[in-house]
C-alpha positions as CSV (number, residue, x, y, z in Angstrom):
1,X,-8.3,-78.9,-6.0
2,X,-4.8,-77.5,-4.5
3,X,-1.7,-78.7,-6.3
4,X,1.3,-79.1,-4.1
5,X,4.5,-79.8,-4.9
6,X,7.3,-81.4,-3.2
7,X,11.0,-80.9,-4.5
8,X,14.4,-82.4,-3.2
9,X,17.5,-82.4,-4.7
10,X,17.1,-85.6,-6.9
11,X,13.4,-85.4,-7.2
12,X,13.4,-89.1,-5.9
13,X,13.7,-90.3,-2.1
14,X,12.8,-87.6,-0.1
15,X,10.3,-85.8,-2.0
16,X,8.8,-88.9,-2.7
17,X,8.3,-89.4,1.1
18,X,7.3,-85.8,1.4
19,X,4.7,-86.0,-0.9
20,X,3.0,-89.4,0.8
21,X,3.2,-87.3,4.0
22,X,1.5,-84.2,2.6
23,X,-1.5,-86.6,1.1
24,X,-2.0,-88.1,4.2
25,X,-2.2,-84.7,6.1
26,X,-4.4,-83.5,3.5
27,X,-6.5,-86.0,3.8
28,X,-6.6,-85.8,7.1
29,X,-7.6,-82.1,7.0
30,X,-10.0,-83.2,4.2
31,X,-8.5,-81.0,1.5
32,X,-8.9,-82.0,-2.3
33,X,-5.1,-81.8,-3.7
34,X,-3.3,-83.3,-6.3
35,X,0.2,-83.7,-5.0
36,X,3.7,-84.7,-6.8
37,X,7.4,-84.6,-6.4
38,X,10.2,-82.9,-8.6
39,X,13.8,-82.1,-7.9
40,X,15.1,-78.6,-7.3
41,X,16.3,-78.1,-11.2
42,X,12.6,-79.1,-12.3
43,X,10.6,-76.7,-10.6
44,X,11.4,-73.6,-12.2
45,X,9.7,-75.5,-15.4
46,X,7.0,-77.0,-13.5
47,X,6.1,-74.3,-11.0
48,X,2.8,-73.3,-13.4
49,X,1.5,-76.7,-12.7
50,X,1.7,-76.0,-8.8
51,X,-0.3,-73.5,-6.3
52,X,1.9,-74.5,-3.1
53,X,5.6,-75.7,-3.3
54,X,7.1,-77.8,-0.1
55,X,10.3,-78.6,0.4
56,X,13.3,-79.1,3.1
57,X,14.5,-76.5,4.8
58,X,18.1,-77.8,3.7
59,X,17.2,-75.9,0.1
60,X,16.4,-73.0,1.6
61,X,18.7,-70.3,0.4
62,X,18.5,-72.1,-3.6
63,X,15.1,-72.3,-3.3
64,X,14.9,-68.8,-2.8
65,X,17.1,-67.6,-5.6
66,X,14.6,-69.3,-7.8
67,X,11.9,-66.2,-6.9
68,X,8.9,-68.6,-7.7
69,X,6.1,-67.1,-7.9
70,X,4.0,-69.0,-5.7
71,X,4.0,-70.0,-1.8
72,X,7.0,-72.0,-0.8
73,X,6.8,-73.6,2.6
74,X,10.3,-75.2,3.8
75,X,10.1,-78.6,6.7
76,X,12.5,-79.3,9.1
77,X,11.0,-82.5,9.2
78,X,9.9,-83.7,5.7
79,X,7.5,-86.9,7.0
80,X,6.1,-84.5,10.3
81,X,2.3,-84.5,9.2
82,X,1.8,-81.7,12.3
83,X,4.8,-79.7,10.7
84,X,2.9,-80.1,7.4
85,X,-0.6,-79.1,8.5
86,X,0.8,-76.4,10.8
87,X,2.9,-74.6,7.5
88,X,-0.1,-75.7,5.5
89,X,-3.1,-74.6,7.3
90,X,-2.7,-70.6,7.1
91,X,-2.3,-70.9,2.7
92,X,-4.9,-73.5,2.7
93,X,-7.2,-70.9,4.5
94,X,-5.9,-67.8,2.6
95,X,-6.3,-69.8,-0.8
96,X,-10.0,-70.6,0.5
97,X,-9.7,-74.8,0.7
98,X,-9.7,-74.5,4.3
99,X,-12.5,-72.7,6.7
């Protein structure tokens, strides 16, 4: 089972949306993954608890001062399943839940 996280500023509206959007496009793919939502101050904490972190490209530049150490994929479009499966797809495959 992936874990994916999706993180927004508050860790409340948009990540929240985020998230159902990623479930449906994993789903949709047929992917097992256990997905949440945090805000950007959580995830440092959290980021153990995650293989795949997702969040709008708006957080780009703090996202990246945070040096997580795992995949970080950044939506223009936080509810654009394609967007999601298209960003998703290549780390599914490297990570071996997709063929």
């Amino acid at each position: 089972m992936v874990k994916i996280v999706a993180v927004c500023g508050a860790g409340l509206g948009s990540s929240f949306a985020c998230q159902m959007a990623i479930e449906q496009a994993m789903q949709a793919l047929g992917v097992n993954a256990k997905v949440s939502h945090t805000d950007t101050s959580t995830i440092s904490a959290i980021i153990n608890d995650a293989d795949i972190v997702v969040s709008g490209k708006n957080y780009q530049k703090l996202m990246e001062k945070k040096n997580l150490p795992k995949p970080v994929v950044f939506l223009d479009r936080l509810v654009d399943k394609a967007e999601i499966t298209e960003k998703l797809t290549p780390i599914l495959k490297e990570m071996g839940e997709l063929k």
